[in-house]
C-alpha positions as a printed Julia matrix, in Angstrom:
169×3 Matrix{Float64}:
  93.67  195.87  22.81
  92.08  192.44  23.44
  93.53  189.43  22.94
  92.32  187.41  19.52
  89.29  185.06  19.61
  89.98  181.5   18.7
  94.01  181.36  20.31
  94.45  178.29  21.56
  97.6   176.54  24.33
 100.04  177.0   21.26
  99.67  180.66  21.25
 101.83  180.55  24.32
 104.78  178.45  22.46
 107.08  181.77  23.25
 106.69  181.23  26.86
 110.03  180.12  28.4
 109.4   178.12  31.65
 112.4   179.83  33.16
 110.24  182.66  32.98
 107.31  181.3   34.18
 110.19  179.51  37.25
 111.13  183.67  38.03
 107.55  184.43  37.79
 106.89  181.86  40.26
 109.61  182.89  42.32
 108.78  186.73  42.39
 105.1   185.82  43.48
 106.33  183.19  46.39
 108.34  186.21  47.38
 105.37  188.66  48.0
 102.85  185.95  48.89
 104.98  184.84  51.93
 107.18  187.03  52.81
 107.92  185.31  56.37
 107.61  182.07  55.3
 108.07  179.23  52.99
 104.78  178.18  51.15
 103.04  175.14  52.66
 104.0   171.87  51.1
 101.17  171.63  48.85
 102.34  174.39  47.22
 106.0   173.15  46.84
 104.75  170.09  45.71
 103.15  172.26  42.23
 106.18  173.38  41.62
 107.62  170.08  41.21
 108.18  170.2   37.53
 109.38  167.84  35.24
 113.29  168.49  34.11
 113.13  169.83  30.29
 108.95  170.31  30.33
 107.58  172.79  27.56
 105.33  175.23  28.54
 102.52  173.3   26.25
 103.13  170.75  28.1
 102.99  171.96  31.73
  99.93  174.02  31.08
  98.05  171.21  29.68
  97.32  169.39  32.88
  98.08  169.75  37.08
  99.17  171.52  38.53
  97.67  174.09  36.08
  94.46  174.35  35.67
  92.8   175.73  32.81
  89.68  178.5   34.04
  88.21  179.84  30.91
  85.77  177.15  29.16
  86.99  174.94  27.05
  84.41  175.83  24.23
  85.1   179.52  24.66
  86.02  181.48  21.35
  87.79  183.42  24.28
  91.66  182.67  24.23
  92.88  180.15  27.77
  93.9   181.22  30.68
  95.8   178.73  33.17
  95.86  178.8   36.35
  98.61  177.82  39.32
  97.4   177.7   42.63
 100.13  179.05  45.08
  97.71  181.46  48.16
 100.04  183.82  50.06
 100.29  183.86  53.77
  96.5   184.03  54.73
  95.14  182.5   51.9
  95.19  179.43  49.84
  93.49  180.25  46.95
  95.04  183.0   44.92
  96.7   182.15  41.93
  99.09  183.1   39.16
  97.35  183.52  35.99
  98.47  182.54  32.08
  97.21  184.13  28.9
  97.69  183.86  25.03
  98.36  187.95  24.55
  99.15  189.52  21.16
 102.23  191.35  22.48
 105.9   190.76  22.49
 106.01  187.77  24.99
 103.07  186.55  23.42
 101.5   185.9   26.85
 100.56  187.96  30.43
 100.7   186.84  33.82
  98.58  187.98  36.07
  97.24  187.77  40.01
  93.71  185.83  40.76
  92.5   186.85  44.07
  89.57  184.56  43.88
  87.75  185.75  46.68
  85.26  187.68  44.6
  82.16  186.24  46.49
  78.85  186.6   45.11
  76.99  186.24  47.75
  78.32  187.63  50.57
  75.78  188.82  53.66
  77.41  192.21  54.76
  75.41  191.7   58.08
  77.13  188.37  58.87
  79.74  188.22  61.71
  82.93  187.07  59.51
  82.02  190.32  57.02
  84.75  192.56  58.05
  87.12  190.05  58.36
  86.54  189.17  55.09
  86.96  192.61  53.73
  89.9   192.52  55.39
  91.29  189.85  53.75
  90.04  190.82  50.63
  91.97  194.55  51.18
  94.86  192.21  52.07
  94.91  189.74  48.93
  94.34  192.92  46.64
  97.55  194.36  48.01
  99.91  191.02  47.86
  98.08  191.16  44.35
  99.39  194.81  43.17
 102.76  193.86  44.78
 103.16  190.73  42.74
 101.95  192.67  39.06
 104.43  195.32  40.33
 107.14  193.25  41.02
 107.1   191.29  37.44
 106.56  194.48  35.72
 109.99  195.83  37.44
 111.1   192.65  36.27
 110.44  193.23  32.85
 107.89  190.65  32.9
 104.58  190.82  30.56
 101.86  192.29  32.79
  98.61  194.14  31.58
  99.78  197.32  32.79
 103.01  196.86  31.17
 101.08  196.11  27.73
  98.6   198.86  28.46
 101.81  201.18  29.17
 103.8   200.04  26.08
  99.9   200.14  23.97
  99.58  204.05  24.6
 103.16  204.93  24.35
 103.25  203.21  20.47
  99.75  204.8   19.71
  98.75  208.09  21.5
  96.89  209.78  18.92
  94.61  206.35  18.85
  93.77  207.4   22.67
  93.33  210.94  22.36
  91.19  210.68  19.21
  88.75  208.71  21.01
  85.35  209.8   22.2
């Protein structure tokens, strides 16, 4: 159920950027429900006319957060937030499913090193409780769209091989 060691940015060559355009659109949808996105984040979505997915993931706005030297397939990154934070972002991965790719939510507010005693702690838990939820609406959202998600592969994985789960220790 893992993805294959070595892909590279032309595993994704079956991602459509219309696709990745509704993706985009579902997750400004849930992220700010109340409000447009600031302009910083309109201004990543300012895509070239014609672009190939190749193309756009290569460089900004997307980001590319696995390493480089990895035998681990890519994953790109768009930074879009949500309402009360900046930094979340939607996620693209090489997959060997139908698409070819998943999309996923980021949080990134995983802190390492953070003092439960400190003042901001709840508040931070808070937001955390609140980014994991804007999360599960988002990955909900695509995969009532139809859209590749890991619970959709996951889902589709055990309906095409239940006697691999249930013969497993």
């Amino acid at each position: 159920m893992e993805p294959k060691p070595g892909s590279t940015l032309s595993d994704l060559r079956a991602l459509r950027i219309e696709v990745l355009r509704r993706a985009v659109g579902t997750y400004l949808g849930k992220a700010y429900p109340d409000r447009e996105p600031s302009e910083a984040v309109r201004r990543r979505l300012g895509w070239a006319e014609g672009v190939d997915a190749a193309t756009l993931l290569s460089g900004p706005p997307f980001e590319r957060v696995s390493r480089p030297d990895s035998a681990e397939p890519p994953i790109f990154a768009l930074r879009l937030g949500n309402a009360r934070y900046p930094h979340m972002k939607l996620q693209v991965q090489p997959w060997p499913n139908a698409a070819g790719f998943l999309l996923s939510v980021n949080t990134h507010d995983q802190v390492l090193a953070l003092d439960p005693t400190a003042d901001d702690a709840e508040a931070f838990r808070d937001l955390q409780r609140f980014n994991q939820d804007v999360k599960e609406a988002i990955e909900a959202a695509w995969d009532e769209e139809g859209l590749p998600t890991f619970l959709r592969y996951l889902r589709d994985y055990i309906q095409e091989h239940p006697g691999d789960i249930a013969s497993q220790p």
